[in-house]
C-alpha positions as CSV (number, residue, x, y, z in Angstrom):
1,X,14.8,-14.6,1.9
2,X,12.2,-12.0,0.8
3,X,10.5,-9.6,3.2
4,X,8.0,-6.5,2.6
5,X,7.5,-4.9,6.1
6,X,4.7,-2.8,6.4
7,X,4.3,0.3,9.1
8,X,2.4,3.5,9.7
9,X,-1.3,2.2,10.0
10,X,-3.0,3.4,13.1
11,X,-6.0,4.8,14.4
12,X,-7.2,8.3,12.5
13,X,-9.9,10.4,12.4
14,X,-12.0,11.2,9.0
15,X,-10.5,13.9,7.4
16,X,-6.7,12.7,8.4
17,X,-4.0,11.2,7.1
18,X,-1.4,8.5,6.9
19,X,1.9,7.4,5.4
20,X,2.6,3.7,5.2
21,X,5.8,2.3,4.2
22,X,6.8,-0.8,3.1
23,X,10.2,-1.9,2.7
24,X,11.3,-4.5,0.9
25,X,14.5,-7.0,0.6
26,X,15.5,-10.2,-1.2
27,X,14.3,-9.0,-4.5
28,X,15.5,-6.8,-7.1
29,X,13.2,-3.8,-6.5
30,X,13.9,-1.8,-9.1
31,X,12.5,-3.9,-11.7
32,X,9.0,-4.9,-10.3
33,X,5.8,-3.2,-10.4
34,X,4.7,-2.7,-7.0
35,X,1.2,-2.3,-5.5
36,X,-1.3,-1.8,-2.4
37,X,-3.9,-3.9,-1.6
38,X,-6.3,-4.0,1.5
39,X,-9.0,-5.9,3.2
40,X,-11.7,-4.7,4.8
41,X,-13.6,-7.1,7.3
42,X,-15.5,-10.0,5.7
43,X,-14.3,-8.6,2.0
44,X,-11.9,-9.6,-0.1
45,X,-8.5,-8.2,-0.7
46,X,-9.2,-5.8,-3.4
47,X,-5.9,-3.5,-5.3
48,X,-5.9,0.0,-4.1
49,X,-3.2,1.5,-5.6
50,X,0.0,0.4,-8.2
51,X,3.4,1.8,-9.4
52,X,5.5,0.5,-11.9
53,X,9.6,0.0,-12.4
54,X,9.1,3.6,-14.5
55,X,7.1,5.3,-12.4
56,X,3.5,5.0,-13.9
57,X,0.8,5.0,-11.0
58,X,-2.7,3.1,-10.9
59,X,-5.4,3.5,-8.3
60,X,-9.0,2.1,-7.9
61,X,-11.4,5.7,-8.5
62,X,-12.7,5.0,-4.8
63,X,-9.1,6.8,-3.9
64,X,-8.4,9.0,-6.6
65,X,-7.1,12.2,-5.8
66,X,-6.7,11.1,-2.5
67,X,-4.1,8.5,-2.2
68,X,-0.5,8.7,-3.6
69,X,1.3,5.9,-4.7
70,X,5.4,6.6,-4.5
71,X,8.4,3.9,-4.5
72,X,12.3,5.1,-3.4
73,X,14.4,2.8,-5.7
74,X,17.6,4.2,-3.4
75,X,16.1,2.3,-0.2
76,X,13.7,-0.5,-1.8
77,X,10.7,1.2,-0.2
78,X,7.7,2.0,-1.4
79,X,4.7,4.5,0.8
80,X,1.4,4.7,0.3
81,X,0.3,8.6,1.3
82,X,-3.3,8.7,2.4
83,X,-5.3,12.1,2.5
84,X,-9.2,12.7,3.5
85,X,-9.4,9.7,4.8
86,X,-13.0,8.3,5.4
87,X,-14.3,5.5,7.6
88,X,-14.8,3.2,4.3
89,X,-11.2,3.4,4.0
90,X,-10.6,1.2,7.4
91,X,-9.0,-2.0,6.1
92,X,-5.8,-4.1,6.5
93,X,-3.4,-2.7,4.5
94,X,-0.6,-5.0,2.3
95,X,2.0,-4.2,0.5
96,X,2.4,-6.9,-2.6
97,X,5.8,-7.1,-5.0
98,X,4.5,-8.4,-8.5
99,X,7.3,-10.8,-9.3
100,X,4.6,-13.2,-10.8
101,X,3.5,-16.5,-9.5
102,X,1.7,-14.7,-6.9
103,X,4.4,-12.6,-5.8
104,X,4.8,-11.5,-2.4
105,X,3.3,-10.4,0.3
106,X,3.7,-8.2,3.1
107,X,2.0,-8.9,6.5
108,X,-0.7,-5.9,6.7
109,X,-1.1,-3.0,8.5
110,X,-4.0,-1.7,10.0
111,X,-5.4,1.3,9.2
112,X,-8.8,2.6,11.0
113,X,-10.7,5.6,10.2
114,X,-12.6,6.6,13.3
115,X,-14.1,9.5,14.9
């Protein structure tokens, strides 16, 4: 059975930051490209950040410089660190493996950005 368990949203203020995790099982880790995704309310579920089996990081130019994409091959995890976080950031966030034929997905974790 495969399972990507998201933690570490939460409530923060603009100018903060957060580490989410997500940690993964039933797959072989190692050899997938992982990535972020999130969904702010009444939008669709857009790609934030993505890290391949070698390493190689995307991210979307809204958090460039900002965001760091990391995966722990060891422990089948893989964090998302957000810095200077702004209110446009507050979404769902989900942790996606892409296998292909869809992949899978985690079930979200919230993240709100809130003075």
């Amino acid at each position: 059975q495969v399972q990507l368990v998201e933690s570490g949203g939460g409530l923060v203020q603009p100018g903060g930051s957060l580490r989410l995790s997500c940690a993964v099982s039933g797959i072989f880790f190692r050899i997938y490209t992982m990535d972020w995704y999130r969904q702010a309310p009444g939008k669709q579920r857009d790609l934030v950040a993505s890290i391949t089996r070698g390493g190689t990081t995307n991210y979307v130019d809204s958090v460039k410089g900002r965001f760091t994409i990391s995966r722990d091959n060891a422990n089948n995890t893989v964090y998302l660190q957000m810095n200077t976080l702004k209110p446009e950031d507050t979404a769902v966030y989900y942790c996606h493996a892409a296998t292909g034929s869809g992949g899978y997905w985690g079930q979200g974790t919230q993240v709100t950005v809130n003075s």
